[in-house]
N, C-alpha and C positions, 0 to 999 in steps of 0.2 A: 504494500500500500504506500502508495507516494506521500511524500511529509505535507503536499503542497492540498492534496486531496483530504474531500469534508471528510471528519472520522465514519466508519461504517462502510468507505465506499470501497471495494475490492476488486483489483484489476489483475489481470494477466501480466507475469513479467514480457518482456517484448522478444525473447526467442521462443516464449514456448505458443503465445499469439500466433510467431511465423511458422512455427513448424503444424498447429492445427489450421493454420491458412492451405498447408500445401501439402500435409500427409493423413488429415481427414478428409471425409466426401462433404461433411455436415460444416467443419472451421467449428470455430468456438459459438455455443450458444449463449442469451442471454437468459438470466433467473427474471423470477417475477420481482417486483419490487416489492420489498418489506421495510418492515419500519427501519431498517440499518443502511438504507436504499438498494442501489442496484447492483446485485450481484452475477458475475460470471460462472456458468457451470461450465465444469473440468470437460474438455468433448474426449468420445473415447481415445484411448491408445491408438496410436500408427504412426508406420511408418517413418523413418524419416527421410526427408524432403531431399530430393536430388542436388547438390551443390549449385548448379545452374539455376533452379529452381528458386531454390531459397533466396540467391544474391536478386533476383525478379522481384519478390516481395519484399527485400531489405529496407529500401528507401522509403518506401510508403508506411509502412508501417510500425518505424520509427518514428513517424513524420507524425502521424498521427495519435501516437501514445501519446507524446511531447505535450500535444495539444489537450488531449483529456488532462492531464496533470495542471496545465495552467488555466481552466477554464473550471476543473473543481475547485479552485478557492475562492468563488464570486458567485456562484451557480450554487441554489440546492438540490437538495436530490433529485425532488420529484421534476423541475424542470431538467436538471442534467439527464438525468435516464431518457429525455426525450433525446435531446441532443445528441446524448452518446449511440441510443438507436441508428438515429436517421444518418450519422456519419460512419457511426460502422459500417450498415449495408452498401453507402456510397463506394466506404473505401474498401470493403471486403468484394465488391463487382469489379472495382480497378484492378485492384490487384490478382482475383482469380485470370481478367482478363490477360495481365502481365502474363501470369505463370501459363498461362493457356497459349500463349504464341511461342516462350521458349519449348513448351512441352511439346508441341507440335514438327518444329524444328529438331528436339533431339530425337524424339520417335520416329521423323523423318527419315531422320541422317544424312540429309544434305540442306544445306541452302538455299533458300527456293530464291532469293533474291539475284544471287550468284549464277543459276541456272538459267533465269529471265534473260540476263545479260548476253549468253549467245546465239541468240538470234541478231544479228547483223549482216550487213556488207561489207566486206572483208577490206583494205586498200589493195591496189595494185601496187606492183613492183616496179621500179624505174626499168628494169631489163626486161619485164617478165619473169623472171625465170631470177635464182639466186642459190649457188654451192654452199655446204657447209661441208668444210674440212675435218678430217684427222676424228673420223668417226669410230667409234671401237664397235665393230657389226661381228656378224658371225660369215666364216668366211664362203658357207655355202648359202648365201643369201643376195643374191645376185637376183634383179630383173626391177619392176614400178609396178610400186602400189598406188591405185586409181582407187579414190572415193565418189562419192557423189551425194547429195544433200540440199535442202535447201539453204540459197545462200545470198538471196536478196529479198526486202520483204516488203520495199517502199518503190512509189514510183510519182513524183510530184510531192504532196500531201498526202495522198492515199497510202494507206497501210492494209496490207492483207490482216483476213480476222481469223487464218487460220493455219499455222507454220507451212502446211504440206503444201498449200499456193506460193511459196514462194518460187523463185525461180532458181533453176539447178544450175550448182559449183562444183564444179570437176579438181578435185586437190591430188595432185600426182607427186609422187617422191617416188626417183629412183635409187636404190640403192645397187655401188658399186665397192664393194670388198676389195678389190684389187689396191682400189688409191684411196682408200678408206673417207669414199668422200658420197655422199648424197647431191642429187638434185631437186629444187623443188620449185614448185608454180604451180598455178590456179587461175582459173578462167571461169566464167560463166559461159552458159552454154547458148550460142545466137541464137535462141527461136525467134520463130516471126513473134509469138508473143511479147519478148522481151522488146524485141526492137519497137514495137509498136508504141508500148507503155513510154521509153526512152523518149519516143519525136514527140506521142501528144501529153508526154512529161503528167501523168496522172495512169488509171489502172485503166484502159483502153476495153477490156473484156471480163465478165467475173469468172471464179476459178470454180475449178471441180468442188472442192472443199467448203464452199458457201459464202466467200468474196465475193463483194457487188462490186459491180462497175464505178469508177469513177463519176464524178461528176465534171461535164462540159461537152462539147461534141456534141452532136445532133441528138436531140431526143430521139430519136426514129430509125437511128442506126443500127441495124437487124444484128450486125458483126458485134455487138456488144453481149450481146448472148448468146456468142457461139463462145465455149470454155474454152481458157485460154491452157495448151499445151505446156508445161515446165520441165518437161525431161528431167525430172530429181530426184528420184527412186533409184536406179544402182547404176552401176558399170556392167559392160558383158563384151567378153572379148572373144570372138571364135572368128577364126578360120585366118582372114588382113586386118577385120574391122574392127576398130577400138569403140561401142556403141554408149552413150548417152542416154537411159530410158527413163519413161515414166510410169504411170499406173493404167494410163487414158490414151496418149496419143501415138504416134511413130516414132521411132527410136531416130536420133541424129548421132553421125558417126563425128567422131573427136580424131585429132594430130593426135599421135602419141607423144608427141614433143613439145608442140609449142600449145597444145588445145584447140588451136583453133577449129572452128564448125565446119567440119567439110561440107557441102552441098549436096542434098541429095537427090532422087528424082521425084520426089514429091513437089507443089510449088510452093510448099511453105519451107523449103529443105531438109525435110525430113526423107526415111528413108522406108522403101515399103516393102523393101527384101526383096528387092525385084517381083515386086505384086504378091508373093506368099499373103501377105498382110489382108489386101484387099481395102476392102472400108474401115474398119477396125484398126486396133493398136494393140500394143501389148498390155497383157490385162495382169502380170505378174512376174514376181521376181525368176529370172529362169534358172531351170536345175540344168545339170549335165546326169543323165543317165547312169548309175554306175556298172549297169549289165551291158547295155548297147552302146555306151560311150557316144548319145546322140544329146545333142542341145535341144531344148524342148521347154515350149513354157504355152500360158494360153492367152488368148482374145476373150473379149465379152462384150455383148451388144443385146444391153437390155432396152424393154419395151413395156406397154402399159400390161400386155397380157401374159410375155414370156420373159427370159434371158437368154440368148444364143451363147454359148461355152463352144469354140472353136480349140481344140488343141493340135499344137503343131510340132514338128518335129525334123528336125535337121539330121544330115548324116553325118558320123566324124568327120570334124574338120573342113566341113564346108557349107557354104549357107546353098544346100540342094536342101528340099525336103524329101523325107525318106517317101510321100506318098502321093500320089497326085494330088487328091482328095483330102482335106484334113478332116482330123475324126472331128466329128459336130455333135452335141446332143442339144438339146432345149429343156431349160428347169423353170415349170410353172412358177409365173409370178414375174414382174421389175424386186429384181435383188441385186446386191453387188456383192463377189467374191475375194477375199483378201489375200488367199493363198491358194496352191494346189501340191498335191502328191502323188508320187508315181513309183511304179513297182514294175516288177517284167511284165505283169499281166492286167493291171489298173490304174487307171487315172482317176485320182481321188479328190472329190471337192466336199466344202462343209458350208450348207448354204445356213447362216443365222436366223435366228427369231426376230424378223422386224416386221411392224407396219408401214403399211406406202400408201402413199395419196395417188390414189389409182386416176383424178384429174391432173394430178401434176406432172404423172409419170405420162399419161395422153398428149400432155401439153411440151413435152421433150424437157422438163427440169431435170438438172442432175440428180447422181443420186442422193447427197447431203442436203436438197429441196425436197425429198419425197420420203426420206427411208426415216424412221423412229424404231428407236429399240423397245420391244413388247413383254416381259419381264414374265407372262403368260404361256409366250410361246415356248416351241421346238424348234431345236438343228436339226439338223438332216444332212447324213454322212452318205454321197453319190458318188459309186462306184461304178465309172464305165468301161468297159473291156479297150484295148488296145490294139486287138489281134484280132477279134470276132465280130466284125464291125457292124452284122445285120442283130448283134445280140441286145438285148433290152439293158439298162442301165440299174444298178440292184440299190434302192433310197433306205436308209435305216435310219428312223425317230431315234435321236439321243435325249438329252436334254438338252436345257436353255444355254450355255456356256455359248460365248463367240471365239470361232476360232481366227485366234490372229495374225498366224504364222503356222506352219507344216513343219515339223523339225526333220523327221524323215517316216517313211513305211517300209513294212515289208510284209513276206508271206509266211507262213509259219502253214501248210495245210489249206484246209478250209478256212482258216482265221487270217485277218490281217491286224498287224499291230499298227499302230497310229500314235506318234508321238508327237506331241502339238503344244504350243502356246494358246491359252485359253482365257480370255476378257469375263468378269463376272458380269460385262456388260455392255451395249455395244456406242460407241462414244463416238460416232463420224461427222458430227454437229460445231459450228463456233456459235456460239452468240454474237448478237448485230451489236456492234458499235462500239468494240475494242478486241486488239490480238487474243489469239484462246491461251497463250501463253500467259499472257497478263492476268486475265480475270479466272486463272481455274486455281482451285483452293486445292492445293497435292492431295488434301485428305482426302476430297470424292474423286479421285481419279480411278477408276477400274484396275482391278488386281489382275497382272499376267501369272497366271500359273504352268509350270510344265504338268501337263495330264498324259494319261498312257488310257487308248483307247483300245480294248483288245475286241476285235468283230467275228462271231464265225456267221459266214457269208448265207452257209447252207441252212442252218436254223434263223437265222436274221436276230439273232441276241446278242448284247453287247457287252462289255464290262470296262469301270472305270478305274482308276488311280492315279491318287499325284505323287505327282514327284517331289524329290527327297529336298529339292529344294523353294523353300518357303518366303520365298523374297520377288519382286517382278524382274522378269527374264524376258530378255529380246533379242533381237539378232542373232538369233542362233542358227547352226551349223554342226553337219557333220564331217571326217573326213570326203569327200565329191566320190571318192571310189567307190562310198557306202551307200551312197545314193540308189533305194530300192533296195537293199541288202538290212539283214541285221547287223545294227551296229553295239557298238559296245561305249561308246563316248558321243557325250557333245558339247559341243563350246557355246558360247552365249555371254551380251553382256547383262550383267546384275545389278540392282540395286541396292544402294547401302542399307536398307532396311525393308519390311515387307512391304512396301510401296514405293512410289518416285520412280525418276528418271535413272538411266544407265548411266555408273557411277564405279562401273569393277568390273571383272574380266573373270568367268566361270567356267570352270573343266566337268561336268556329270559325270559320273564312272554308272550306268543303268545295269549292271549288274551287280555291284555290291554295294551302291546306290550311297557310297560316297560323292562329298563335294569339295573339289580344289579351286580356291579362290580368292583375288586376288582386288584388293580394295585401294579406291583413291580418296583423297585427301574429301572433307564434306564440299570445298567448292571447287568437286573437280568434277569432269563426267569423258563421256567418252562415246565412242558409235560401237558398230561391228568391231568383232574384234576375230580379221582375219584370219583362217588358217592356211597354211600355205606349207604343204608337205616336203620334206626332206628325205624321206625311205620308205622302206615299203609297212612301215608299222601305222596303224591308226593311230596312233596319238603320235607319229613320230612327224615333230615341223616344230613350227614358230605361229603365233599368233601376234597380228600386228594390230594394232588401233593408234587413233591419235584423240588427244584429249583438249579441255576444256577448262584454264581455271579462271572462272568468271571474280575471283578477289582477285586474283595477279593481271588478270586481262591478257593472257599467255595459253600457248599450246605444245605441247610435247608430242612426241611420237614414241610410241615403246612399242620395245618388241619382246613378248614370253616367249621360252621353252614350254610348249604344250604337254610335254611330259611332267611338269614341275612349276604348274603355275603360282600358287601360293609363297614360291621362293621371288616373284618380284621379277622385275626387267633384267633382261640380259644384255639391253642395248635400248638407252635413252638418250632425246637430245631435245630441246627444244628449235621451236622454229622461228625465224625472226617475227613473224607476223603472227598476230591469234586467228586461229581459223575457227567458224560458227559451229555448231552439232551437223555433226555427219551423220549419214544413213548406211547403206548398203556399198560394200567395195571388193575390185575384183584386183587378181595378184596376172601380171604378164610376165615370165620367166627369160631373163636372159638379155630384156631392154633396157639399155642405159645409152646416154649421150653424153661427150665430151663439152666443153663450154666451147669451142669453136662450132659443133653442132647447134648444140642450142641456139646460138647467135644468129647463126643464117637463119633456121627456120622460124626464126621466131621475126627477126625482120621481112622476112617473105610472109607470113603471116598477118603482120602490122598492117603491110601496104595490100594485102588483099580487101582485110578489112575495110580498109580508107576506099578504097572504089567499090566494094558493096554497097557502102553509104552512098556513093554518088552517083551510082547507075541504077538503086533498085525505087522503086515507085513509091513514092511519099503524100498519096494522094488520099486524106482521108474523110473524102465525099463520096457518094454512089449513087448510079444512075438506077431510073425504075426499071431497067431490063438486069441490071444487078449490079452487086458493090464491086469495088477495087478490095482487091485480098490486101494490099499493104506491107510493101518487104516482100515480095516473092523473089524465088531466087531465078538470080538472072546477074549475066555479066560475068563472073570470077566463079572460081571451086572453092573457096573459102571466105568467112566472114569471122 
């Protein structure tokens, strides 16, 4: 009892106040008033209060003792017990609020302010292009690693409202063992979208993801609702072509040196596989077969009534398709699919539980205009033959989970196992009138799970389990030779805690369902974390990423031993420039350039560019027999 307070009146000393602020659920209650006035009852025993935790309530609630001690020697009781009421509850709301923002943060395990920070636009280079010396690599680590990502987000005023509309950054690092030296540059990738946004300096078209159109330009301009293409989804390199993709439109082929956009035969220069493509675009991340060693991914062309699922298929090493015909089916319904799996004998898709606004889907809205997650419905696991092309497609009701990624499948029998990344829900949505990065609160973000789907085909029953790791997981990968086979590992990047962004670098052992892993700093994060094989062993390579630390404003590159990831990098360096969060990245074995290479090609690059600008059409009005495309290619092989 303070010397200064009326006799009778009984207070909490001031730690043990802070510790039932932050290790009860109840904090300190108050007694009724009795003739000795108002008294504190003890709250129960708990816990004590996290370090972090407690310094959150320090200051306030020092502040406020202070204050009751010098206001009971003027105040009687029965008006102080009011006072002391209505400022407790005040400051016991502040202060939970305090401890509620640190506790979120450390349950987190990253920084969410930190992680906002990289989305940007990267600077360019005075060269393009920039060496770093006297690299300590591994000496069989020879060729360039190509990511891709989104890497621009503004265009005028206009800010996209939802990361994946940004437009795609190609960040290429060669590494050379020999002179122990790396290259490195980055480029955006020339769409006619980009260019478009650049001349009328605002967002020219809205994006798959639920970006609106700019404002200015002709109210009535049709081109404003055709989605704008971003090629920022992965890299894929088969056969000469270094390829640029997206989720939605035509792949554009990239330099492997200097980046620039090579032209292709589409007129918006994209590239249509010499027609494989058709109307359509690539509808997902491509696998390499690991039975038939064939390149293989799918198209998708939804509609108000159907989906057309197009899968296609290349032979080694060269962009033939292995068939004249590509296999086709149609899955009742406008749905959109995130991933697919492939085996020697099925192509596996997992169509989600959502509702669609079957006018919007009429009306040709994207699918982030029409689809909502249904928390009611069923997935549906569609298995269709590969080999028996007149045979019917076998659909198996799972549950609600959204699958977010395909880790890999195989056969086991009549059974197929399915190892998948799985959404408790499906999140394809921004809100209007700020980036989705800004306004999402990490706590409701949907949990990625690894699940193990075991199917037998012939009874059509299922069974589920998760995996051993209980944190969100993405970008995962197995070794490509296991691709369709049983594997026994998979890599993946992870989260610092069971939610949030990818933030660590994870090795799965799914048979003794160990996990080796490998964590960054809280404001650091990171993309795919490459595998890139050295011998004939599954886990035998290097795993490459490159990171993010949004308090230093810095990016690193490292590279694990996949055999030993939890022992840390075996080879790190930073880069002179911060580069934004990455996506998906592919490894080319054996490519490296000299700095007298670079230089030519990147000056013959330069000046391609410079006469793209001045020969390609910058005409952004349209007549009523139809509009000007804007930026078609024409003039040069490169922009």
């Amino acid at each position: 009892t303070p010397e200064s307070a009326k006799p009778g009146m009984h207070m909490e000393p001031a730690e043990s106040l802070r510790h039932s602020l932050l290790g009860s659920p109840r904090g300190p209650v108050l007694g009724p008033l009795g003739a000795d006035g108002l008294k504190a009852r003890a709250p129960a025993p708990a816990a004590p209060a996290p370090p972090a935790l407690a310094a959150a309530a320090r200051v306030s609630s020092d502040g406020y003792l202070a204050s009751f001690a010098s206001l009971g020697s003027i105040l009687k009781p029965a008006v102080l017990a009011g006072v002391v009421g209505s400022w407790h509850r005040r400051a016991r709301r502040r202060e939970l609020k305090q401890a509620k923002a640190v506790r979120t943060k450390l349950l987190a395990g990253f920084k969410v302010e930190e992680w906002r920070r990289g989305f940007f636009e990267p600077d360019d280079t005075e060269q393009g292009f920039y060496f770093i010396e006297d690299v300590d690599m591994p000496a069989d680590l020879c060729g360039t690693f190509f990511r891709n990502g989104p890497g621009k987000f503004q265009a005028g005023k206009d800010m996209v409202t939802h990361q994946l509309d940004g437009d795609g950054l190609v960040l290429a690092i060669s590494f050379d063992p020999d002179e122990k030296r790396v290259c490195v540059r980055h480029r955006l990738v020339q769409t006619q979208g980009l260019l478009r946004d650049r001349y009328a300096k605002r967002m020219f078209a809205k994006g798959f993801h639920g970006t609106p159109p700019g404002e200015g330009g002709l109210g009535i301009d049709p081109r404003k609702n055709v989605p704008k293409h971003t090629a920022n989804a992965t890299m894929m390199q088969w056969e000469d072509k270094l390829l640029a993709a997206g989720h939605f439109g035509k792949p554009f082929e990239v330099d492997p040196a200097c980046l620039g956009t090579v032209l292709g035969n589409e007129d918006e220069g994209s590239w249509n596989i010499d027609g494989a493509l058709g109307d359509a675009g690539i509808g997902s991340f491509p696998r390499v077969c690991g039975t038939e060693e064939c390149l293989t991914f799918i198209t998708q062309t939804p509609s108000a009534l159907s989906t057309t699922v197009s899968y296609l298929e290349f032979a080694p090493g060269a962009w033939r398709p292995r068939y004249p015909n590509a296999r086709q089916i149609d899955v009742g319904g406008y749905t959109r699919f995130s991933d697919f799996a492939i085996t020697p004998k099925w192509f596996i898709l997992c169509k989600p539980p959502l509702r669609v606004d079957g006018l919007g889907a009429a009306l040709g809205k994207t699918f982030s205009e029409v689809l909502d997650y249904d928390p009611t419905g069923t997935s549906e696991l569609i298995f269709a033959t590969r080999l028996k092309r007149d045979e019917a497609e076998i659909v198996i009701p799972v549950d609600n989970l959204v699958c977010e990624e395909f880790v890999n499948a195989y056969e086991d029998g009549n059974r197929v196992i399915l190892d998948m990344i799985a959404a408790d829900r499906w999140d394809g949505k921004a809100k209007e009138g700020r980036p989705k990065w800004e306004e999402t609160d990490e706590s409701t973000w949907p949990k990625l799970r690894l699940v193990r789907y075991e199917v037998d085909l012939a009874s059509q029953t299922w069974t589920k389990t998760e995996g051993p790791v209980q944190k969100n997981l993405c970008f995962t990968s197995v070794n490509s030779t296991m691709n369709g086979k049983k594997h026994r590992y998979i890599f993946g990047a992870v989260s610092q805690a069971d939610a949030g962004p990818a933030s660590g670098v994870v090795k799965v052992d799914m048979e003794t369902g160990t996990v080796d892993e490998w964590l960054l700093e809280a404001s650091e994060f990171c993309g795919e974390p490459l595998f890139i094989s050295k011998d004939g062993e599954e886990d035998g390579g290097y795993l490459v990423t490159v990171t993010f630390n949004g308090e230093k404003n810095s990016s690193d590159v490292v590279v694990l031993d996949a055999k030993s990831v939890s022992q840390g990098p075996i080879c790190r360096f930073s880069l002179e420039r911060p580069m934004p969060h990455g996506r998906r990245a592919c490894w080319v074995p054996q490519v490296t350039f000299t700095p007298d290479e670079m230089k030519r090609k990147t000056t013959l690059m330069r000046m391609f560019a410079k006469k793209s600008m001045e020969w390609s059409a910058v005409d952004l009005g349209f007549s009523a027999i139809g509009s000007q495309a804007l930026f078609q290619k024409q003039g040069t092989k490169m922009r």
